[in-house]
py3Dmol code that shows the C-alpha trace and the ligand (Angstrom):
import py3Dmol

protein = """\
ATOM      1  CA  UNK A   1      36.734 -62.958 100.637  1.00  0.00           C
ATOM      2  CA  UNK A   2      37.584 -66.403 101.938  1.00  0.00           C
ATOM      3  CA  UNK A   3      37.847 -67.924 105.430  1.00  0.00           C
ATOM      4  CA  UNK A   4      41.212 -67.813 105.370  1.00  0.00           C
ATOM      5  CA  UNK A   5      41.541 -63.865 104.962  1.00  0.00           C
ATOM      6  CA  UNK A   6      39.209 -63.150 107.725  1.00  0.00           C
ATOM      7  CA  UNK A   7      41.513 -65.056 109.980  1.00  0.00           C
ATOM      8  CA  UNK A   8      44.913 -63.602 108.602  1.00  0.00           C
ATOM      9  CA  UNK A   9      43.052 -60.451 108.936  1.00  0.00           C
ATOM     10  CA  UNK A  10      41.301 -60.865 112.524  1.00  0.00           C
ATOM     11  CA  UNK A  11      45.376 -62.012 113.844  1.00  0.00           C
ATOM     12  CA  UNK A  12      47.091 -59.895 111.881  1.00  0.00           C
ATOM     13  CA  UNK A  13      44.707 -56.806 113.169  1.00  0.00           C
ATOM     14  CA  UNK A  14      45.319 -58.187 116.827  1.00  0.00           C
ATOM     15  CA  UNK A  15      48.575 -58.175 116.791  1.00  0.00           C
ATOM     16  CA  UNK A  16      48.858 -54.229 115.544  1.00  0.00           C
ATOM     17  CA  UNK A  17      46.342 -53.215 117.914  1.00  0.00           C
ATOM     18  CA  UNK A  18      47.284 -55.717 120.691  1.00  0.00           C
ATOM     19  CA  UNK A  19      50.486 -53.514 121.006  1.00  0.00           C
ATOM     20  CA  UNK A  20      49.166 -50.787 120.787  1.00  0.00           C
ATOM     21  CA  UNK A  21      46.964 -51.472 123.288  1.00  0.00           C
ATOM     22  CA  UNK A  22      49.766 -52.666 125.725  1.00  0.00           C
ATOM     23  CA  UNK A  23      51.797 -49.702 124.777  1.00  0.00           C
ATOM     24  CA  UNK A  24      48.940 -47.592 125.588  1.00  0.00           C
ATOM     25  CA  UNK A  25      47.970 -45.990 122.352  1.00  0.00           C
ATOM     26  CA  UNK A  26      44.611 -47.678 122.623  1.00  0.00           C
ATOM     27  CA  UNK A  27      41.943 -47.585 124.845  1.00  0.00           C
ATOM     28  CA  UNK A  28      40.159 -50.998 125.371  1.00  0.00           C
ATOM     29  CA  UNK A  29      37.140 -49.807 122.625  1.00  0.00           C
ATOM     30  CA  UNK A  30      40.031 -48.531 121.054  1.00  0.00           C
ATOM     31  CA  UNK A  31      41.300 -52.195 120.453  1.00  0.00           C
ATOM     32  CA  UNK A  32      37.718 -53.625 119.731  1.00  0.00           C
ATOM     33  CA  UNK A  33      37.390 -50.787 117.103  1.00  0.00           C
ATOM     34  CA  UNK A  34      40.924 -51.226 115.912  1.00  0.00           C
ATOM     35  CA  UNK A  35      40.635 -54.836 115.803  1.00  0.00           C
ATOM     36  CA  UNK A  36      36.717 -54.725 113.340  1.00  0.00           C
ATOM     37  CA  UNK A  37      38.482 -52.292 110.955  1.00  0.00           C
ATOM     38  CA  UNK A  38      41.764 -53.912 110.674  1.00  0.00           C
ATOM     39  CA  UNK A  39      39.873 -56.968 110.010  1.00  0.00           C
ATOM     40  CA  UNK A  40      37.342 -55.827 107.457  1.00  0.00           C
ATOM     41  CA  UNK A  41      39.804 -54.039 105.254  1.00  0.00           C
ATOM     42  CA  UNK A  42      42.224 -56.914 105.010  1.00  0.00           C
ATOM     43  CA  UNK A  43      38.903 -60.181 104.588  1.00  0.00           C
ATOM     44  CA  UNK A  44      36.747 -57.528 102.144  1.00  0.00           C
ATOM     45  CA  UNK A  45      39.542 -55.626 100.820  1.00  0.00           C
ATOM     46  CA  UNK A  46      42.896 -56.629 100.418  1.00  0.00           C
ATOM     47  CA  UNK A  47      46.856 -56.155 102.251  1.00  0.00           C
ATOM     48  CA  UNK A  48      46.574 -52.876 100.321  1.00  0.00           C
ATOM     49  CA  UNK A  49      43.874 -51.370 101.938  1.00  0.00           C
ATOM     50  CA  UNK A  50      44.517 -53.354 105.477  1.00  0.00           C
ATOM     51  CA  UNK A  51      48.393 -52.309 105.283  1.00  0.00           C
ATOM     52  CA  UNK A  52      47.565 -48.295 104.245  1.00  0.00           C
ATOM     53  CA  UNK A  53      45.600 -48.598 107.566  1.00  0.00           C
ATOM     54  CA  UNK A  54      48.216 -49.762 109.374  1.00  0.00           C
ATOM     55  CA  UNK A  55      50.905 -47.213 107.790  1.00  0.00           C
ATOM     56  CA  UNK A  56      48.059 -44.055 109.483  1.00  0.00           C
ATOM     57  CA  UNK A  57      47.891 -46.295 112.599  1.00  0.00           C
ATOM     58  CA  UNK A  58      51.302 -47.253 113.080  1.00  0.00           C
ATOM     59  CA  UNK A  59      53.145 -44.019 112.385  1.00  0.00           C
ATOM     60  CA  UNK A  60      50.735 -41.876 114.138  1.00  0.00           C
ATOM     61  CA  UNK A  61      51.098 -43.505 117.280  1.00  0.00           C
ATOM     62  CA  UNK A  62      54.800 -43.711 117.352  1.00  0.00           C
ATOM     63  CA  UNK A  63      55.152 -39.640 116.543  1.00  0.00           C
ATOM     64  CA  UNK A  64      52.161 -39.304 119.628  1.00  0.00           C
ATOM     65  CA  UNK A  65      54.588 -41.728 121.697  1.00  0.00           C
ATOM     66  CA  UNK A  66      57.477 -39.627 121.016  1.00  0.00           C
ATOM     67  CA  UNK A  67      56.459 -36.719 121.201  1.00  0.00           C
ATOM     68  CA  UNK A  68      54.689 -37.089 124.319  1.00  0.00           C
ATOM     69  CA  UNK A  69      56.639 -35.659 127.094  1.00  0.00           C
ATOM     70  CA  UNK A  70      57.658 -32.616 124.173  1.00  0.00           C
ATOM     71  CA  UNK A  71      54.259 -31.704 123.874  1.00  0.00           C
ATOM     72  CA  UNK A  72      52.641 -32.107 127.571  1.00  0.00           C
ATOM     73  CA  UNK A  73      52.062 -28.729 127.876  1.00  0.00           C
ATOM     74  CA  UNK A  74      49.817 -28.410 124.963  1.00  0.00           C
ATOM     75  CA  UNK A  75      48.054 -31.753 125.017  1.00  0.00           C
ATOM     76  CA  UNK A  76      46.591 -30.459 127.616  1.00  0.00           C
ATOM     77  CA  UNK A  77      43.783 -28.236 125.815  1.00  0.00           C
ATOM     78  CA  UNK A  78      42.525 -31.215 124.135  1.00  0.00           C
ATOM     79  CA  UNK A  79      39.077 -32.933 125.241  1.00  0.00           C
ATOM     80  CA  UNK A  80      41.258 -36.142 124.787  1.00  0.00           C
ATOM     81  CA  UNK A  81      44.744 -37.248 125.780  1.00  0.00           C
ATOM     82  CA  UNK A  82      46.802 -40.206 125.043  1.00  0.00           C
ATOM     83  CA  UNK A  83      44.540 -43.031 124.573  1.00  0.00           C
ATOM     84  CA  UNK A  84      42.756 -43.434 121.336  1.00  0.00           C
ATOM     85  CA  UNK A  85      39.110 -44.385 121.988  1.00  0.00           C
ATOM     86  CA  UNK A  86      36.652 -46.088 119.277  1.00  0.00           C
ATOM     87  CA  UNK A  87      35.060 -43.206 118.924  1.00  0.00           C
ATOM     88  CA  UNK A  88      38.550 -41.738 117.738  1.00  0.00           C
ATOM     89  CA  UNK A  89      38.993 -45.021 115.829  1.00  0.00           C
ATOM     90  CA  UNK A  90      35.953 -44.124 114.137  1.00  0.00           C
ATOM     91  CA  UNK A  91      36.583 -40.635 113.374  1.00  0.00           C
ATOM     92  CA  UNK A  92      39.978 -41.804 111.574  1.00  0.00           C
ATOM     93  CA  UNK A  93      39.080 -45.225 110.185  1.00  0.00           C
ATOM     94  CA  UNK A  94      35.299 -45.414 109.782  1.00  0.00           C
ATOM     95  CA  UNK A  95      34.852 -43.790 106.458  1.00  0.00           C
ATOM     96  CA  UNK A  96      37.666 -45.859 105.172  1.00  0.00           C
ATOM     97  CA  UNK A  97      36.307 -49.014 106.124  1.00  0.00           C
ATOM     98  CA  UNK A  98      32.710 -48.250 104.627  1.00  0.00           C
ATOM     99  CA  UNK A  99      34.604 -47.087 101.079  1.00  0.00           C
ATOM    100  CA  UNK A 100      35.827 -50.785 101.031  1.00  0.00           C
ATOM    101  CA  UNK A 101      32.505 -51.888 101.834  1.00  0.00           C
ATOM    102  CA  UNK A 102      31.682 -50.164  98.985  1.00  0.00           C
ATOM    103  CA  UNK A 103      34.191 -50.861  96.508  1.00  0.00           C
ATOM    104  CA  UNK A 104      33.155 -54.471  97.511  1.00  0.00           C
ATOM    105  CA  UNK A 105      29.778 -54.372  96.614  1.00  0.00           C
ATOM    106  CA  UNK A 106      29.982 -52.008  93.709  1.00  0.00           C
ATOM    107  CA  UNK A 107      33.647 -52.555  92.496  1.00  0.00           C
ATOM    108  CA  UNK A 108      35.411 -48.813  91.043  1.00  0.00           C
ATOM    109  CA  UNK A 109      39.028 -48.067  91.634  1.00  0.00           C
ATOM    110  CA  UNK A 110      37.553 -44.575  92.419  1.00  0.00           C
ATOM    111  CA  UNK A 111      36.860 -45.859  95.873  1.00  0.00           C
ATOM    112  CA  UNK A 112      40.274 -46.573  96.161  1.00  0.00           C
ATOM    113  CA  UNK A 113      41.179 -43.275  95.371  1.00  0.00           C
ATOM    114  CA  UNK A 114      38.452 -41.926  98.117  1.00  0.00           C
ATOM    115  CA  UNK A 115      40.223 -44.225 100.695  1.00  0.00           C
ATOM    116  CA  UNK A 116      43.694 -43.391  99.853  1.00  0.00           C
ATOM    117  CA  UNK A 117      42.547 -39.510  99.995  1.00  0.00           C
ATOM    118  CA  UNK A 118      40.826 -40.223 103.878  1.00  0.00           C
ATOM    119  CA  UNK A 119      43.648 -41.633 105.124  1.00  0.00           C
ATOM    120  CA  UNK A 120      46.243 -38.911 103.991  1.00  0.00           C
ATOM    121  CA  UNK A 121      43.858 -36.590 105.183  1.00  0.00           C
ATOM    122  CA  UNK A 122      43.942 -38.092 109.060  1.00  0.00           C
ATOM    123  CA  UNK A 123      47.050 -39.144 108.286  1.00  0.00           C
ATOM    124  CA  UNK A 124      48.485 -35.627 107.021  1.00  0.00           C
ATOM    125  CA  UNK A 125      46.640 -34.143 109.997  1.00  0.00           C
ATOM    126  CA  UNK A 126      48.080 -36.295 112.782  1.00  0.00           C
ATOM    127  CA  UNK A 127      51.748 -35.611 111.165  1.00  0.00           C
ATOM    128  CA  UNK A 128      50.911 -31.994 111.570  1.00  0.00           C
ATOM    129  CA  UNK A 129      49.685 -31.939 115.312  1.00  0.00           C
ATOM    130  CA  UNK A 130      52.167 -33.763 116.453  1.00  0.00           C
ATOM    131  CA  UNK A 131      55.592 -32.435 114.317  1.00  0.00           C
ATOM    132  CA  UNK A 132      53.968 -28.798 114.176  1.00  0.00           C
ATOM    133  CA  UNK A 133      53.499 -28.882 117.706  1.00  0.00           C
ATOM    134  CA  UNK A 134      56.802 -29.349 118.429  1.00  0.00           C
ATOM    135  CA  UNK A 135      58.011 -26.111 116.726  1.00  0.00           C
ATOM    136  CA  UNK A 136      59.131 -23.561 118.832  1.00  0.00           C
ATOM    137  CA  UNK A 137      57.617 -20.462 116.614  1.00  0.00           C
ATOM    138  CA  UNK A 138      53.783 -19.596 117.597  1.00  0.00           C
ATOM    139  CA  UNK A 139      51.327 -21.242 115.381  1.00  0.00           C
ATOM    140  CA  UNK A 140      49.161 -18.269 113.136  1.00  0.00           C
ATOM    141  CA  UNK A 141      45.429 -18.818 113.412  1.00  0.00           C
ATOM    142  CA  UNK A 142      44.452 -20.166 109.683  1.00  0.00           C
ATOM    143  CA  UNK A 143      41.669 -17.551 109.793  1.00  0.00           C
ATOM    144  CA  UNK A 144      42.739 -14.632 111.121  1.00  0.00           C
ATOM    145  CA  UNK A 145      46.466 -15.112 110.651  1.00  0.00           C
ATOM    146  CA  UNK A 146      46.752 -14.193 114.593  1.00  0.00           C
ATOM    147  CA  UNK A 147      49.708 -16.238 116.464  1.00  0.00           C
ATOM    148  CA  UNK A 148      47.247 -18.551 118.971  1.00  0.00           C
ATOM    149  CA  UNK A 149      49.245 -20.695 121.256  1.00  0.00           C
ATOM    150  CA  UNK A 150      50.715 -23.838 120.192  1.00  0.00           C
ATOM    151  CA  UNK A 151      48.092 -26.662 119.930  1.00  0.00           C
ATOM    152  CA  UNK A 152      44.717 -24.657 119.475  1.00  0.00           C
ATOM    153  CA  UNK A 153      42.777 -25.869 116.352  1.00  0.00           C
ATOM    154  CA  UNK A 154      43.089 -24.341 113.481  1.00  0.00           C
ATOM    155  CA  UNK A 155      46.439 -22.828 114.585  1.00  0.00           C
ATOM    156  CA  UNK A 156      49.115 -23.936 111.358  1.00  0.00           C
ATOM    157  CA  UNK A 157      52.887 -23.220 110.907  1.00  0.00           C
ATOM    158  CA  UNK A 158      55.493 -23.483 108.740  1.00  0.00           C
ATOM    159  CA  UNK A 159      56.702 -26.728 109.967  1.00  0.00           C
ATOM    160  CA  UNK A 160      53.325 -27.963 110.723  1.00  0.00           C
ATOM    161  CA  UNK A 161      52.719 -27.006 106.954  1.00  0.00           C
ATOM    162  CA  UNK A 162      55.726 -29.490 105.478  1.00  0.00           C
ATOM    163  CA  UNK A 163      54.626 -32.394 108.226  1.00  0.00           C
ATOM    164  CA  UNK A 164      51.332 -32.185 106.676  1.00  0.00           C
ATOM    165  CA  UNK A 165      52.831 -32.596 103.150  1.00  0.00           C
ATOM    166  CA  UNK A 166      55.058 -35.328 104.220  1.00  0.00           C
ATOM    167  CA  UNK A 167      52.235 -36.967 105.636  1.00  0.00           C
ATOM    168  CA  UNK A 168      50.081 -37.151 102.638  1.00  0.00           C
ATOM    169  CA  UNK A 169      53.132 -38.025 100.929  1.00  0.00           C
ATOM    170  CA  UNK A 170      53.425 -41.129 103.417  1.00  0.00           C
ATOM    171  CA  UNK A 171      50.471 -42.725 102.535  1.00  0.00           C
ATOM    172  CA  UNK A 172      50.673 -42.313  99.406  1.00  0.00           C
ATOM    173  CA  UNK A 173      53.897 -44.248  99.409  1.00  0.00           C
ATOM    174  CA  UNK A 174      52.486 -46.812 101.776  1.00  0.00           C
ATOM    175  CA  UNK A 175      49.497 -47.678  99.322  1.00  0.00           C
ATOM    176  CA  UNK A 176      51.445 -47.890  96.546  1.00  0.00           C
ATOM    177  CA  UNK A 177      53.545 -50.472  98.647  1.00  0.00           C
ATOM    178  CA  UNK A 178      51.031 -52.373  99.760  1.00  0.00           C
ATOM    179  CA  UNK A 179      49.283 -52.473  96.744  1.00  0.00           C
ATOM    180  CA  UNK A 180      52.380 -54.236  95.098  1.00  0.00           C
ATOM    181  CA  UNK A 181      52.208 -56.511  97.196  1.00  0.00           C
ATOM    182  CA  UNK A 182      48.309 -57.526  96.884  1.00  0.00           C
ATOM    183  CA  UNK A 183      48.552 -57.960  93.486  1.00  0.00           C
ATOM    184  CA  UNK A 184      44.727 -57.005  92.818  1.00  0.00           C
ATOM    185  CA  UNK A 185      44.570 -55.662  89.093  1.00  0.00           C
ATOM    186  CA  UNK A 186      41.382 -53.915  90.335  1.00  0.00           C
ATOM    187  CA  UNK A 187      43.373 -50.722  92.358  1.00  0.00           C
ATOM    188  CA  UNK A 188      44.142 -48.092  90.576  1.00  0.00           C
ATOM    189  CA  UNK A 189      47.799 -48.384  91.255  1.00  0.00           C
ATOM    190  CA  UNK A 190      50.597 -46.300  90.016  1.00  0.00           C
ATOM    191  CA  UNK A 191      53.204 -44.599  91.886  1.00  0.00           C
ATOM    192  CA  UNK A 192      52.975 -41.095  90.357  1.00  0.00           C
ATOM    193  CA  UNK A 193      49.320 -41.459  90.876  1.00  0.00           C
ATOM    194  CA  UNK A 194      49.553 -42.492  94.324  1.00  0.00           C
ATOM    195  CA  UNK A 195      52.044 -40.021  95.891  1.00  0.00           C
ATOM    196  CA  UNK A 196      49.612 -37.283  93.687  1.00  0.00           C
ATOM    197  CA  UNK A 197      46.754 -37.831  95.221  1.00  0.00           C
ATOM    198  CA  UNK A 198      48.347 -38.251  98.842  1.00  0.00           C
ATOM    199  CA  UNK A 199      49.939 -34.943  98.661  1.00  0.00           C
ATOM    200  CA  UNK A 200      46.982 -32.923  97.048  1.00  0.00           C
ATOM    201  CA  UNK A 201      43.997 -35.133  99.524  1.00  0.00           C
ATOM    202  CA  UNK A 202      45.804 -34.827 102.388  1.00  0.00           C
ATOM    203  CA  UNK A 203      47.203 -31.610 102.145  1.00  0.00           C
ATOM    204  CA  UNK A 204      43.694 -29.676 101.473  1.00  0.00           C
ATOM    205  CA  UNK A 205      42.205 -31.895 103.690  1.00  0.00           C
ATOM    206  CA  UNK A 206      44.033 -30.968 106.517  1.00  0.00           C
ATOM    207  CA  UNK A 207      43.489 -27.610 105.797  1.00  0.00           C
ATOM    208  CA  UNK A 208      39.741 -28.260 105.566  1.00  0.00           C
ATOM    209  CA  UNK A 209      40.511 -29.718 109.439  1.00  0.00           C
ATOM    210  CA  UNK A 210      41.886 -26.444 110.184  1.00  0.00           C
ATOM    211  CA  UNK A 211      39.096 -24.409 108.903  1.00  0.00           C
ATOM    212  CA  UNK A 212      36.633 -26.145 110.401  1.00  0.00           C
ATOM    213  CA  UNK A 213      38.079 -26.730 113.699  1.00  0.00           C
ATOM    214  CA  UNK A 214      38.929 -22.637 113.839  1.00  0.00           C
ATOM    215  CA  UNK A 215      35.185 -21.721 113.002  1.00  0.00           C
ATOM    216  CA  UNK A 216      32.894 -24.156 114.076  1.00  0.00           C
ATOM    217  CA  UNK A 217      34.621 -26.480 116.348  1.00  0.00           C
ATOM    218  CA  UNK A 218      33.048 -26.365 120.198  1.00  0.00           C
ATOM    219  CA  UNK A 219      35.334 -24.730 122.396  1.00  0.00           C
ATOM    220  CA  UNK A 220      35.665 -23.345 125.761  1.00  0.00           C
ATOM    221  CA  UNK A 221      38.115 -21.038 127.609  1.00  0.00           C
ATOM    222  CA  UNK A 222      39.742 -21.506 131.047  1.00  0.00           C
ATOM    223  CA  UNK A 223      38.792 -18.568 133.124  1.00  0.00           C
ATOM    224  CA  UNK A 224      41.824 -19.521 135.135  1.00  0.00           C
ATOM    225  CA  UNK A 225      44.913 -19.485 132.935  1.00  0.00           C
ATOM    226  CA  UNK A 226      42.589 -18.094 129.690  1.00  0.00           C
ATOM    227  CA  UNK A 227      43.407 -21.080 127.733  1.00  0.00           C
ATOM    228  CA  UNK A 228      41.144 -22.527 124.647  1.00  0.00           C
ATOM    229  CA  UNK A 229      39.830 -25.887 125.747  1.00  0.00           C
ATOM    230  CA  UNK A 230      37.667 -28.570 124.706  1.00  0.00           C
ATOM    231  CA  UNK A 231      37.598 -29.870 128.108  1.00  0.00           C
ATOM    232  CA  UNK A 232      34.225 -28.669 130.519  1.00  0.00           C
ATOM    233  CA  UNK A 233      36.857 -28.511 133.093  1.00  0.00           C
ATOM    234  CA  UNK A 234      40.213 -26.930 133.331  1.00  0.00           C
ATOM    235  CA  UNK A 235      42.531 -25.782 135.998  1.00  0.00           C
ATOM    236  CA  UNK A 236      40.155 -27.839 138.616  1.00  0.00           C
ATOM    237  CA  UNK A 237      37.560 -24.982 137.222  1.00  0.00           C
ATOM    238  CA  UNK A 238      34.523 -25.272 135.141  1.00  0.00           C
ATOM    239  CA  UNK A 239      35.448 -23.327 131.699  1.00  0.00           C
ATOM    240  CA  UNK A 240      33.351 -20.869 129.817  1.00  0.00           C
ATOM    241  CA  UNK A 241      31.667 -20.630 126.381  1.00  0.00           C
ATOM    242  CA  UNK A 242      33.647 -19.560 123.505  1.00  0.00           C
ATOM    243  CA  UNK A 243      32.652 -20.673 119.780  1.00  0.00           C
ATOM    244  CA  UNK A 244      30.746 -23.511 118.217  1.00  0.00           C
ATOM    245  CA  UNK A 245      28.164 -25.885 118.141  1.00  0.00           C
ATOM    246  CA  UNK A 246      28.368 -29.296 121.195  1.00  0.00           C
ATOM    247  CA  UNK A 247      28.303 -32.111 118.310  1.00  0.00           C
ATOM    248  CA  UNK A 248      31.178 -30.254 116.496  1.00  0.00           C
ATOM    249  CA  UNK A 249      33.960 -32.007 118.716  1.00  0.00           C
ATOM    250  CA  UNK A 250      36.908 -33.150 117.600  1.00  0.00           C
ATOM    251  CA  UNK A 251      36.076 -36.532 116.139  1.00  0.00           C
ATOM    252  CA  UNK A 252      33.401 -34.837 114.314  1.00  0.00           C
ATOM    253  CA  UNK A 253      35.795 -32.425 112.249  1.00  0.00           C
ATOM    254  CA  UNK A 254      38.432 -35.424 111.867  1.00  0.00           C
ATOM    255  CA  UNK A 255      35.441 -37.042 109.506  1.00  0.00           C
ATOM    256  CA  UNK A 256      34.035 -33.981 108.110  1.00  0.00           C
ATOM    257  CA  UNK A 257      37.481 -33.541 106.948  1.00  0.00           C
ATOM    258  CA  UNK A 258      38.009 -37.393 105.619  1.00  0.00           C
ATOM    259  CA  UNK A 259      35.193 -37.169 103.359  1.00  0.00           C
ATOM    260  CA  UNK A 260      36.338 -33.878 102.009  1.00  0.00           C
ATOM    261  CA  UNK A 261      40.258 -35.593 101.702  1.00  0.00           C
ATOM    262  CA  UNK A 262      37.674 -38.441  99.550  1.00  0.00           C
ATOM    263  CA  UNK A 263      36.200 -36.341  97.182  1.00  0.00           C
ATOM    264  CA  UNK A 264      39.407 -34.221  96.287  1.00  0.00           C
ATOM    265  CA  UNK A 265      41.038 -37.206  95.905  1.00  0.00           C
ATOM    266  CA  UNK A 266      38.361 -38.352  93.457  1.00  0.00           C
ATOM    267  CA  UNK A 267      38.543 -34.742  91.601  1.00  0.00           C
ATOM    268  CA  UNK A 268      42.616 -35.377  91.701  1.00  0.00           C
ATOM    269  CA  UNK A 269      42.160 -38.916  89.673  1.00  0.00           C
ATOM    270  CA  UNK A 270      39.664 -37.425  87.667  1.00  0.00           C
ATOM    271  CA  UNK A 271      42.607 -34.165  86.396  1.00  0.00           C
ATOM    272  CA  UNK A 272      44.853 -36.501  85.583  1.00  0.00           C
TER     273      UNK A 272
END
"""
ligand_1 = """\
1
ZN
Zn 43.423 -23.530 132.735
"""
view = py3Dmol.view(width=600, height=400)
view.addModel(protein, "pdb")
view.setStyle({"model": 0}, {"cartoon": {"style": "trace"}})
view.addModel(ligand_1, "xyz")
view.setStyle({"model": 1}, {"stick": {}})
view.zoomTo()
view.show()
């Protein structure tokens, strides 16, 4: 933890967010947020947790940007569009940063393993919103089995199903890469561990997301077009009451389901 890293890490973190806050991915606490984590990781952790960051960062916001214009029409029953806020920051990044915190201050590579699990979890879970909303077959409700429209929580598909897969998968890769090339003997990290406990953390994460968002999530309906919302307002009309508790939005299921992608991928380590 020396001067040095905390600048390579402060630019370095900059840079990443500074485009994505000019290619408006970010919102301005989006950047600030962006900017502390990016920064911590990289001064109190290392390039392999700082890059494994960046891997969930980077390739989440290019699928979003691509996908954009595909997936207008569903974006809209989210609370949030476009812009990532720090509270959305938070939601994806915060438990990761305080696991490095930790690992800091009470060195395990089992921390590692927790962070590597969050981030395929988010990571897994971003894949799947924005690949599986794409497909052109109705999402099934992950509770009932019900087709829900595309882009209601807890909705999951086939193709939503692989993204998520391939997403754990990702990071997985990407800390195993990273972690080459911070050389720090302390990570726990082999390749067949890595892509192991990407694919098992993010996948039941994400389905943890799912679960969650389906049963307890706060949601309203549009008594206009009849739509699930998040959103007190829809169709220039105030919506109605449908399921779950106010505090349960979103950002608050993303990290409910982090810490459950960190402790599976702590059970995960420990079966192997
Ligand atoms: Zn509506």
């Amino acid at each position: 933890m020396t001067l040095s890293s905390w600048i390579i890490g402060l630019l370095g973190a900059a840079v990443i967010a500074g485009l994505a806050y000019w290619k408006r991915s970010l919102s301005a606490s989006g950047f600030a947020a962006a900017v502390i984590a990016g920064t911590v990781l990289y001064a109190v952790g290392s390039l392999a947790w700082f890059g494994t960051l960046i891997a969930f960062f980077v390739s989440s916001s290019l699928l979003s940007k691509c996908k954009q214009k595909a997936k207008s029409a569903a974006e809209s029953t989210y609370e949030k569009t476009g812009r990532r806020d720090a509270g959305q920051v938070f939601a994806n990044g915060g438990i990761a940063v305080i696991l490095c915190l930790l690992n800091a201050l009470f060195p395990h590579f089992l921390w590692w393993a927790a962070f590597v699990g969050v981030l395929a979890t988010v990571n897994a879970d971003t894949w799947a919103t924005e690949i599986g909303g794409l497909s052109s077959s109705e999402p099934r409700s992950i509770l009932t089995l019900k087709k829900v429209p595309t882009g209601t929580s807890g909705g999951i598909s086939l193709a939503g199903t692989l993204a998520t897969m391939a997403g754990g998968l990702f990071i997985g890769l990407c800390a195993w890469l990273f972690s080459l090339g911070s050389g720090s003997a302390a990570l726990h990290v082999s390749f067949g561990w890595l892509l192991w406990t990407g694919l098992v953390a993010g996948t039941i994460g994400s389905l943890t997301d799912s679960v969650i968002g389906a049963k307890w999530q706060w949601m309203r309906r549009c008594v206009v077009c009849g739509k699930d919302v998040e959103a007190a307002t829809h169709c220039s009309t105030k919506t109605s009451y449908l399921r779950g508790e106010k505090w349960m939005n979103n950002d608050a299921v993303n990290m409910i389901a982090s810490l459950a992608g960190a402790v599976i991928a702590v059970l995960a380590t420990a079966s192997l």
